[in-house]
C-alpha positions, 0 to 999 in steps of 0.5 A, a space after each residue: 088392888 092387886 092380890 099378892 101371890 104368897 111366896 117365900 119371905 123367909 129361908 133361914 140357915 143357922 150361922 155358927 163357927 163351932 164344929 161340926 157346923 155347916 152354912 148356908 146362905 140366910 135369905 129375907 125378904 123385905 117390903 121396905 116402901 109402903 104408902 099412898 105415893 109411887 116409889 121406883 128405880 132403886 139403887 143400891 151403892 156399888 162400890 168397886 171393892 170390899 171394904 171390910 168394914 162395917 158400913 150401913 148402905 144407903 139407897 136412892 129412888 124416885 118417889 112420886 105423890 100427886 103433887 111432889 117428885 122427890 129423890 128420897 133415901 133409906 139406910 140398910 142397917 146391917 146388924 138387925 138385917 133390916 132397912 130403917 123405917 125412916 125415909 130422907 128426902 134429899 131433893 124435891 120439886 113439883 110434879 111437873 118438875 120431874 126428877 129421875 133415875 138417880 144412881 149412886 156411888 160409895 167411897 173410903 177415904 182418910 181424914 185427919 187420920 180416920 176413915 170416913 164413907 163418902 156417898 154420893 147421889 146423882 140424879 137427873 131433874 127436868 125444868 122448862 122441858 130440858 133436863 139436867 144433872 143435879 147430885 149430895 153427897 153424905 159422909 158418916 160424919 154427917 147427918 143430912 144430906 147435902 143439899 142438891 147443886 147442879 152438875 150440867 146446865 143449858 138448853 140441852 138435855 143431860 140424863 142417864 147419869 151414872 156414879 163411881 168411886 175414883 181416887 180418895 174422896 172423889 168419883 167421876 160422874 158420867 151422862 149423856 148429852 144428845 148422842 155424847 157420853 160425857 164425864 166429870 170429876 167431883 170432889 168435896 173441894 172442885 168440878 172438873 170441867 165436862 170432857 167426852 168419854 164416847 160419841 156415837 152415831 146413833 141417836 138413842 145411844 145407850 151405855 154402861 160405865 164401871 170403874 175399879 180402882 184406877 182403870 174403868 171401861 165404857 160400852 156404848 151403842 151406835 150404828 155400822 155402815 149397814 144401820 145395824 145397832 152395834 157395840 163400841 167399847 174402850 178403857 179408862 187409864 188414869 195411871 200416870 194420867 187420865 186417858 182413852 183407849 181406841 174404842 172397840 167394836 163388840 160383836 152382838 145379834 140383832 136389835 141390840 138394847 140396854 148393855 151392861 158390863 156382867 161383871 164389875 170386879 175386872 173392867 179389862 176382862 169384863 164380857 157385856 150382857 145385852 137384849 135382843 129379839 134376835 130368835 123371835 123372844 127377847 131375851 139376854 144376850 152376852 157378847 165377850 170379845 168376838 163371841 155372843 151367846 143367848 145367855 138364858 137359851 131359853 126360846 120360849 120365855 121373853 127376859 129382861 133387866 139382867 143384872 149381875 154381882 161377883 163377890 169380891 171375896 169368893 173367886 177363882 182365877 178366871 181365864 179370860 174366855 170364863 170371864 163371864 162367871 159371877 155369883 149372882 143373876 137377876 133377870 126380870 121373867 115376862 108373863 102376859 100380864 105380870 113380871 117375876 124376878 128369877 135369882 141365881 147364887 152360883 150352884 147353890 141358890 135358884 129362888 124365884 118370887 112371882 106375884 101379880 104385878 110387875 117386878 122390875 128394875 132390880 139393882 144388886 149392892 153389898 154390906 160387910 157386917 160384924 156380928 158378935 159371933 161372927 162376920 158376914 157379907 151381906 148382898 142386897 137386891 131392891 126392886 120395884 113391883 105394883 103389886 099393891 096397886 101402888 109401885 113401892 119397892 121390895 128388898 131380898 138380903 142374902 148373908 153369908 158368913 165369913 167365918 171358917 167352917 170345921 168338921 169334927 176333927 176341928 181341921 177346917 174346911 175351907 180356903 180363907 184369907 182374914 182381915 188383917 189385923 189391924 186395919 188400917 195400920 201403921 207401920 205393921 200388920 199381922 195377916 191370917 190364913 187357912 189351909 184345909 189341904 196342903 198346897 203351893 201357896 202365895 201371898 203377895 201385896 200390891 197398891 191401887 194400881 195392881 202392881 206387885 210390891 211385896 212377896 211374903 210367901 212362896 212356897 208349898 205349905 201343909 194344912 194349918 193357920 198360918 200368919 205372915 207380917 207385913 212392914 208398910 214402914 218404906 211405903 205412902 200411906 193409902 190402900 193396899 191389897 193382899 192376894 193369897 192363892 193356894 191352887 185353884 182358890 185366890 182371894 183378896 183383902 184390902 189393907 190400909 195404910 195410914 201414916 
C-alpha cells in the first residue's frame, strides 16, 4: 500500500461580521470514501445559477467491488461542512454489467406553492456488450432515489451522457451515438424524442455542452479537409422556440483532446480550454474565437483534466476578449510516477495537494449555506486518487462568507448586493445594498431570458445601505434576476416570483 505524503488537510480563517474583522477563505479537506472496493469519477451538480438558498449537494460516482458495478450517491451537508457518512446506492449490477461515468444536474421549480430541488443522475451502463443511457431522479420531498429507467436503447452504444438544468423541472440530457451528439428533454411527466445536437466527421468525437437559463452552447471535435482534429462549436435558443445556430469553426493547435467550456456563467462568451502536445508536453490550451493560447505556458510540466468554476456572485463586467476569467482552476500535474492537483482562487488562493498515487478526475460544484452568524457560499471540489491502494474519493471545500465586511469606523468595505427579502415573494419585495464609496449605481430587473423589464435606480449615489422595492404585482410568477452595478462591481441575485 502506498504511503500518503502529508499535506495540508486543514487552513482555517475566522468568519465574523463585527467590526474590524477581515475574511479569508476557510479550506477542508476530506477523505469522504474509504473501504475495500474501488470509487471513481465524481460529480458534483453544477447548476446554472446561485440559488440562494440553502441546499445540501448530492454527489455521484462508480463504485466498484469484486462482484458488483453500482452508481452510488452521498449528500454534502452544508451546516457541519461535512459530507454524510451514509452512501445510497442508486443503481446496481454484475461486474460484467458495467455501469459508468454518471453526471448530474440540480433544479429549482414551484410546486403547490413551494419550492422544491429536483436532482437528476445519468449514467451509462453496458449489456451484451452495447452500452446505454439510464438515469433517477430525487426531489427534497423524497427520500430515495428513483429507481433507474432507460433514457436510449438498441444495438448501438450510447455514452458520455451530460445533464443540465432547462426550464422548471425539466433538464435536457445529451449523449453520443457513434459520431452524433444527441439530446432529450426529461420531465417528471414525459421524454422528448431523441433529436441531433452535432455530428461529426470524426469518429472518436469528443464534446462539451453547458446550459444557462434558456441559451446553452455545444463544442464538439472533428476533422478538416487536411485530417487535422478541430473544433466546431454552436448555440442553443430555445426562445421563442428550440433551435440551432450554424455551427462554428474554433481555432486550436495540434492533436487537440478533451474540450470543455472554461466558464459556465455565460455559454455565448464562453472561451473552450483543450489538451495538446502541440510544444512536445501536454499541456491546457484555450481557444477564444480565432485566439489560442498555452494557458499554463509552462514547457517543462505535462497537464491534464482542467477544470474551471466562476462564482455567480463575485463578477465583474468582463469584455468579451477577458471572457476567459474565473475564479477557480483545477488542473491535474503529471510526475512520473504520480499525479497532483494544483488549485487556483483568483489572486488569493494558490494551494497545491501531492501525494503518491494519482489524483485525478476532479469536478467543481457549489452550496449556499446559512449559518446563524452569517451566510456563506461554499464550493466543493472531489477527486479520485489511489493513494491508499484502492481509488476512493477525496473532497477540498472552500467557504466564503457573504456577509458585509467593516473597518473600525463601521463603513463597510465591500460592494454588495443582498438577498432580497422575502424570497420568493408575492406580489412585493424589499432589495438591499451597500456602497463603501460613492458611485453611478443601477439596479435593473430582468426574466429568465435576460431581458430588461424594470429600472429601479439610475443614478450616482454616496456611500451607505440603500434599499429599493420591487412590485412584481403586473408580471407571471417565475424567476427573476436583479443586477446591481456600481462602476466596475455587478453582481446578480435570483428572485422568485410566486403567485
Amino acid at each position: 500500500m502506498k504511503k500518503i505524503l502529508s499535506f495540508m488537510s486543514f487552513l482555517f480563517a475566522t468568519f465574523s461580521l463585527s467590526n474590524a474583522q477581515t475574511w479569508t477563505p476557510f479550506l477542508k479537506t476530506d477523505t469522504v470514501t474509504a473501504g475495500e472496493f474501488d470509487d471513481a469519477h465524481p460529480v458534483v451538480y453544477h447548476s446554472s445559477f446561485n440559488s440562494g438558498m440553502e441546499n445540501n449537494p448530492w454527489m455521484v460516482f462508480e463504485r466498484r467491488s469484486n462482484t458488483e458495478s453500482m452508481i452510488t450517491a452521498k449528500r454534502f451537508i452544508t451546516n457541519s461542512t461535512a459530507w454524510d457518512t451514509s452512501v445510497t446506492i442508486i443503481s446496481s449490477s454484475s461486474i460484467i454489467e458495467e455501469q459508468r461515468m454518471p453526471d448530474l444536474a440540480m433544479i429549482e421549480y414551484s410546486s403547490t406553492g413551494k419550492i422544491l430541488r429536483r436532482t437528476l443522475a445519468a449514467w451509462q451502463e453496458k449489456a451484451d456488450s452495447v452500452w446505454n443511457i439510464y438515469y433517477s431522479t430525487i426531489t427534497d420531498d423524497s427520500v430515495t432515489w428513483s429507481n433507474p429507467l432507460p433514457l436510449t436503447s438498441g444495438t448501438s452504444s450510447n455514452t458520455n451522457v451530460r445533464v443540465w438544468p432547462f426550464h422548471d423541472s425539466t433538464f435536457i440530457v445529451s449523449w453520443k451515438n457513434n459520431n452524433f451528439v444527441l439530446y432529450s428533454l426529461l420531465s417528471p411527466s414525459s421524454i422528448t424524442p431523441s433529436e441531433t445536437l452535432a455530428v461529426s466527421n470524426f469518429d472518436s468525437l469528443e464534446y462539451d455542452l453547458v446550459f444557462t437559463y434558456s441559451t446553452g452552447a455545444i463544442i464538439w471535435t472533428e476533422r478538416d479537409t487536411a485530417g487535422q482534429i478541430i473544433f466546431a462549436q454552436r448555440y442553443i435558443n430555445t426562445y421563442p422556440s428550440f433551435s440551432l445556430t450554424e455551427p462554428e469553426t474554433l481555432t486550436a493547435r495540434g492533436d487537440i483532446s478533451n474540450p470543455r467550456f472554461a466558464s459556465y456563467a455565460s455559454p455565448s462568451y464562453g472561451p473552450v480550454l483543450y489538451e495538446s502536445s502541440f510544444n512536445g508536453k501536454h499541456s491546457i490550451y484555450l481557444a477564444n474565437g480565432q485566439d489560442t493560447t498555452n494557458f499554463l505556458n509552462d514547457p517543462n510540466t505535462d497537464y491534464r483534466n482542467a477544470r474551471t468554476y466562476t462564482l455567480p456572485f463575485i463578477t465583474k463586467p468582463l469584455a468579451k476578449s477577458d471572457s476567459y476569467a474565473f475564479d477557480l482552476f483545477v488542473v491535474e500535474r503529471i510526475f512520473a510516477n504520480d499525479s497532483s492537483l494544483l488549485f487556483e482562487r483568483s489572486t488569493t488562493l494558490h494551494d497545491t495537494l501531492r501525494s503518491t498515487g494519482h489524483n485525478r478526475d476532479a469536478c467543481i460544484g457549489s452550496s449556499f449555506i446559512h449559518f446563524p452568524q452569517y451566510a456563506s457560499y461554499g464550493v466543493q471540489i472531489v477527486w479520485e486518487s489511489n493513494r491508499s491502494g484502492r481509488t476512493h474519493i477525496y473532497s477540498r471545500s472552500i467557504l466564503m462568507p457573504l456577509g458585509d465586511v467593516r473597518d473600525e469606523s463601521g463603513v463597510t468595505k465591500n460592494f454588495e448586493l443582498s438577498q432580497n427579502f422575502p424570497n420568493p415573494f408575492n406580489p412585493s419585495t424589499v432589495i438591499r445594498f451597500q456602497l463603501p464609496t460613492a458611485a453611478t449605481v443601477s439596479l435593473k430587473i430582468f426574466d429568465v431570458l435576460g431581458r430588461e423589464i424594470q429600472t429601479l435606480i439610475e443614478q450616482k449615489l454616496m456611500a451607505g445601505n440603500y434599499s429599493a422595492s420591487w412590485d412584481g404585482k403586473r408580471f407571471a410568477s417565475g424567476v427573476y434576476f436583479c443586477r446591481l452595478q456600481a462602476g466596475d462591481f455587478v453582481q446578480t441575485k435570483k428572485l422568485l416570483l410566486l403567485k
